[in-house]
C-alpha positions in Angstrom: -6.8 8.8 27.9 -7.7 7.2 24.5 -11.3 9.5 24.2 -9.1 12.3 25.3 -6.6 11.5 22.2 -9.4 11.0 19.7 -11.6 14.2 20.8 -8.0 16.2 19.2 -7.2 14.1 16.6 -10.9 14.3 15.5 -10.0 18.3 15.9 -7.1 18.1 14.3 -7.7 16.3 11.4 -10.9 18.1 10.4 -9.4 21.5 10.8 -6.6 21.0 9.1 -7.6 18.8 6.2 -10.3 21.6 5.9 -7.5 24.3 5.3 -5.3 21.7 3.2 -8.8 21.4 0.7 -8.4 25.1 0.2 -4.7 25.5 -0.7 -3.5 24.6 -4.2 -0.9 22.5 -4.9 1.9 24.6 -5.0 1.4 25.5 -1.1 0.5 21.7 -0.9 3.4 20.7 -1.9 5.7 22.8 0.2 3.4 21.2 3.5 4.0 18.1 2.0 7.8 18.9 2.0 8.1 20.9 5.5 6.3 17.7 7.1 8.5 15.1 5.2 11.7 17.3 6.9 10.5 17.2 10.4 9.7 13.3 9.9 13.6 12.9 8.5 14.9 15.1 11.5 13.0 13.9 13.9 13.3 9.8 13.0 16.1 8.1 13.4 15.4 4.3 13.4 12.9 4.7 10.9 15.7 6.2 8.7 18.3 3.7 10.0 16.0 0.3 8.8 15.2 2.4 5.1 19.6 2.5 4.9 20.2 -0.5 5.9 17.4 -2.1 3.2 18.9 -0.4 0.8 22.3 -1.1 1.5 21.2 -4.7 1.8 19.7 -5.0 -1.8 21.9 -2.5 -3.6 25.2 -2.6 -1.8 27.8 -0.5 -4.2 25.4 -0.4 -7.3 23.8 2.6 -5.7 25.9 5.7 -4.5 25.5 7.1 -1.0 24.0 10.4 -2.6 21.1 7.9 -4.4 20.3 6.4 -1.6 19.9 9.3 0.2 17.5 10.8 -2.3 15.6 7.7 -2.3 15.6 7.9 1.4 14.3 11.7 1.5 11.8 10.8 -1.3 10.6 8.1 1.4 9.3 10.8 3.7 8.3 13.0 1.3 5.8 10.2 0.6 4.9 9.1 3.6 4.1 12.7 4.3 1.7 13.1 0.7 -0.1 10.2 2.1 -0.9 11.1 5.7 -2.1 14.8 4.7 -4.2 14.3 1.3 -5.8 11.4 3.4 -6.8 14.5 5.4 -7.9 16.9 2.7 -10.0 14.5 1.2 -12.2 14.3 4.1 -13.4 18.0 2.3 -11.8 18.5 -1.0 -13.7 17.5 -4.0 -14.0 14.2 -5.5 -14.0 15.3 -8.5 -11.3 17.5 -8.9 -9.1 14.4 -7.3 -10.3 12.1 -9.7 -9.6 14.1 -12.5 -5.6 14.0 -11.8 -5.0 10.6 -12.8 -3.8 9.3 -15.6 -4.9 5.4 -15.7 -2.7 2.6 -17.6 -3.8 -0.5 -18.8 -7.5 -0.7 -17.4 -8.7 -3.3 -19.9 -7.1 -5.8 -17.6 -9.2 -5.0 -14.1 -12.0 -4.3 -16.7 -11.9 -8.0 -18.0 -11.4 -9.1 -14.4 -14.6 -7.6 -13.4 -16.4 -9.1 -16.4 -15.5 -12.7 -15.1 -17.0 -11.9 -11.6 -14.9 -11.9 -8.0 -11.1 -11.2 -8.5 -8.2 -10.3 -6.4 -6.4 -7.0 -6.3 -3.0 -6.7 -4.6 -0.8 -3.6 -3.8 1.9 -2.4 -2.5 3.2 0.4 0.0 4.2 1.8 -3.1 3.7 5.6 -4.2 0.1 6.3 -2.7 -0.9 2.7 -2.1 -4.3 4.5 -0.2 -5.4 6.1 -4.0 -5.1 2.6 -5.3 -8.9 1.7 -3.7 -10.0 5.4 -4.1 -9.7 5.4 -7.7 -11.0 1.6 -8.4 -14.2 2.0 -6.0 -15.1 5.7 -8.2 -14.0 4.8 -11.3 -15.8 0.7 -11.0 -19.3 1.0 -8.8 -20.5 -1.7 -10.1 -18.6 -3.6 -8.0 -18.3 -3.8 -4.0 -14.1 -3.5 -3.1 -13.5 -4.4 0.4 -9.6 -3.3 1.2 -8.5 -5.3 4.2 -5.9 -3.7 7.1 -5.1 -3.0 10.3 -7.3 -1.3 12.7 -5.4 1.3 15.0 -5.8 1.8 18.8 -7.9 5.2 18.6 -11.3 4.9 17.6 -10.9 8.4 16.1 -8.3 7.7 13.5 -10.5 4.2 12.2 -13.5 6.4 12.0 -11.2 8.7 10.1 -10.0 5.5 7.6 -13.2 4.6 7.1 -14.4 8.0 6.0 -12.0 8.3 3.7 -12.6 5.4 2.0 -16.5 4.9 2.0 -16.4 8.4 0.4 -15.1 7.0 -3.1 -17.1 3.7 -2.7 -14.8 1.1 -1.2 -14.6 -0.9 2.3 -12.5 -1.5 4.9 -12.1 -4.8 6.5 -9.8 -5.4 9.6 -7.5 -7.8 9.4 -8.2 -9.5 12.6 -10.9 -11.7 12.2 -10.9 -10.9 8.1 -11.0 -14.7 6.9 -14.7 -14.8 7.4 -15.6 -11.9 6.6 -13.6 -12.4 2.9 -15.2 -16.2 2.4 -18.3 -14.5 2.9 -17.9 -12.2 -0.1 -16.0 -14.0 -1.9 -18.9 -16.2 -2.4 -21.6 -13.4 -3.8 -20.7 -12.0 -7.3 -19.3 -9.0 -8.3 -16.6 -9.0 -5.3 -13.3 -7.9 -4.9 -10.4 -7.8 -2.6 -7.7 -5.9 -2.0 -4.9 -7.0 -0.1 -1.3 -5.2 0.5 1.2 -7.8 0.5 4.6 -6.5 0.7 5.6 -6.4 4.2 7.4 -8.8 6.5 5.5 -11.6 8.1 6.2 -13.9 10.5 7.3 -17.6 9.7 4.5 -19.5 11.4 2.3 -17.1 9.2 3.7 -16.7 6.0 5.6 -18.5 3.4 9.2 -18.7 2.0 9.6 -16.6 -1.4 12.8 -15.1 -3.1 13.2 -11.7 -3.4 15.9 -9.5 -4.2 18.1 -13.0 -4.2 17.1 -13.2 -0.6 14.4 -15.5 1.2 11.8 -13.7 2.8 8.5 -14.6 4.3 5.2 -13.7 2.2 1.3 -13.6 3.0 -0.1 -16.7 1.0 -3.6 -15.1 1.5 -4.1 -13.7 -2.2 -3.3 -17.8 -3.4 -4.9 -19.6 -1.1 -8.8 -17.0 -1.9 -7.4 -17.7 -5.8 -7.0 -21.3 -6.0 -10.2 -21.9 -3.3 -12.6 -19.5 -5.5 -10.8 -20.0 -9.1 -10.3 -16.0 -9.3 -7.5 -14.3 -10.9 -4.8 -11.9 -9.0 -4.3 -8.6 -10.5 -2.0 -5.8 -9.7 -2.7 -2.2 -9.2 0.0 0.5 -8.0 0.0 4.7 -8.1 2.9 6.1 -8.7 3.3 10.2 -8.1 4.6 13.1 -10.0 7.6 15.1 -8.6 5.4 18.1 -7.0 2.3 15.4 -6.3 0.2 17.5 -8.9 -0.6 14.3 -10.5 -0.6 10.6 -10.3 -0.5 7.5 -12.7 -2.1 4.3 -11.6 -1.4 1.0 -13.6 -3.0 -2.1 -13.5 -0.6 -5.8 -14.1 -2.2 -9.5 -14.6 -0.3 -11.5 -11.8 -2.2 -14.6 -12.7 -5.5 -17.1 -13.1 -5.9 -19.5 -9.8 -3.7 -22.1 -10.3 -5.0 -25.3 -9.2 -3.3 -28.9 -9.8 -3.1 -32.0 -6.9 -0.3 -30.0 -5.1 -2.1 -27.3 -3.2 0.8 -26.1 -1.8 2.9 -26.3 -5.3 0.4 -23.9 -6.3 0.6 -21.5 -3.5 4.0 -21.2 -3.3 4.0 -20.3 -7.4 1.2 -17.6 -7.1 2.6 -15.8 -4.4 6.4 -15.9 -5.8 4.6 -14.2 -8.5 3.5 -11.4 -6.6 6.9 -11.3 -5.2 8.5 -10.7 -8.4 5.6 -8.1 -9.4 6.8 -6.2 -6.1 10.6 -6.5 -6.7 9.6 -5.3 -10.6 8.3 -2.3 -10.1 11.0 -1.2 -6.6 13.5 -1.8 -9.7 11.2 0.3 -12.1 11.0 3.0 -9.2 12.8 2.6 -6.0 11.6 6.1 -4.9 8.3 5.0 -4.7 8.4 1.9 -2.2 7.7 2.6 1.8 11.9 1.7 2.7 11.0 2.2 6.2 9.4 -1.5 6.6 11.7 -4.4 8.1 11.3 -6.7 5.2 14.3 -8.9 5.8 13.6 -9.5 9.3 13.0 -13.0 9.2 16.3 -14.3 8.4 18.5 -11.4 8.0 17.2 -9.7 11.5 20.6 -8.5 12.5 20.9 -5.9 9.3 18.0 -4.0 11.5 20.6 -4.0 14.9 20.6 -0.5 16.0 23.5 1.4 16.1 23.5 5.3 16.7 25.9 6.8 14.5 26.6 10.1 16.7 
């Protein structure tokens, strides 16, 4: 059934990121909103776990109309991200390139001059751009993004397209540790990790965010302090009509590194907490709502109810 699925999906895709390539973004923009509607009218838990996260952190400081917007804005970008991951299979690198503004680049630019370094992101904005516009605009190093593999064959190959076309990697998650110690010890490396969803317990660790204890990969501080890299920060956030995108670059922090290994752990990746809680409260439009973030210890805000 799978090879059935991918043999249309691989039909799909290329058919119709070939007609996206052609159309400019005006008529982009309306596919980008007609496909963000069906998503909204279509989902419902999806839109019931992106209330009930922001209910959670905002409560009364946000009106029922804002979180709505935010909430629409959700799928809008959800929707940008699927289909120009699709017309960048044919559109032209160049002409892509060329509508981003970048902020800040002196600090991934002094990170590569000291060798290896970490990059972390977010499901923020276009969080897929972030490793577009770093492997184009930085060849002279080798980015390896890691993630998680789907179940069709046709959809990876289609990932990894997209990304060895501007230069970067892909490394799947399962199995990645040995894959990243082996980088990590040949120069000019770097990784990128995305670091803002919920993980379990026995996996994670405890951080605070939003006032409220969540679990958090430790990954990004354990490859710091164990190479003596710094963490940076790199998020894209999108103009109204996606014509345009800015991408900023943040110092999280050098390896920290005393007797107390797990002292230091817990520090660096609190920091990337509060870099992720920053820039939701800088731009809560941009951040991917639909993700069970609280689920560890606040599971029951997630309890399904239907509302009809």
């Amino acid at each position: 059934m799978n090879k059935i699925l991918d043999f249309f999906i691989i039909i799909f895709a290329n058919t119709f990121g070939f007609i996206l390539s052609l159309i400019g973004d005006k008529i982009f923009y309306f596919c980008v909103r007609f496909v963000a509607f069906l998503f909204k009218s279509l989902d419902k838990r999806r839109k019931f776990d992106c209330l009930n996260n922001l209910d959670f952190i905002y409560g009364d400081k946000r009106s029922s109309v804002e979180k709505q917007r935010i909430l629409h804005r959700a799928y809008e970008n959800f929707a940008f991200v699927l289909l120009n991951s699709l017309r960048l299979l044919f559109m032209d690198k160049a002409k892509y390139l060329s509508k981003f503004q970048a902020h800040n680049t002196e600090i991934i630019e002094n990170a590569i001059n000291g060798g290896d370094f970490l990059v972390i992101t977010a499901h923020y904005g276009d969080w897929e751009a972030t490793a577009r516009w770093i492997a184009a605009n930085y060849p002279q190093i080798k980015l390896s993004v890691v993630g998680r593999m789907t179940n069709f064959s046709s959809i990876n190959a289609l990932m990894e397209k997209s990304r060895e076309t501007f230069g970067s990697a892909f490394v799947d998650k399962k199995g990645a540790s040995k894959v990243l110690v082996r980088l990590l010890k040949e120069p000019n490396n770097a990784i990128g990790l995305v670091i803002d969803q919920h993980i379990s317990p026995n996996e994670g660790i405890w951080v605070e965010f939003f006032g409220r204890e969540v679990t958090h990969t430790p990954i990004a501080a354990i490859l710091s302090r164990k190479y003596n890299i710094p963490i940076i920060a790199v998020r894209t956030t999108l103009n109204d009509d996606y014509s345009g995108y800015n991408i900023y670059f943040d110092f999280i922090t050098n390896a920290i590194i005393s007797k107390d290994s797990k002292a230091d752990i817990a520090q660096m990746t609190q920091l990337q907490a509060n870099w992720t809680q920053q820039i939701i409260e800088e731009k809560p439009d941009e951040w991917f709502w639909f993700h069970k973030r609280f689920k560890a210890k606040y599971n029951d805000i997630y309890t399904y109810k239907s509302k009809n």
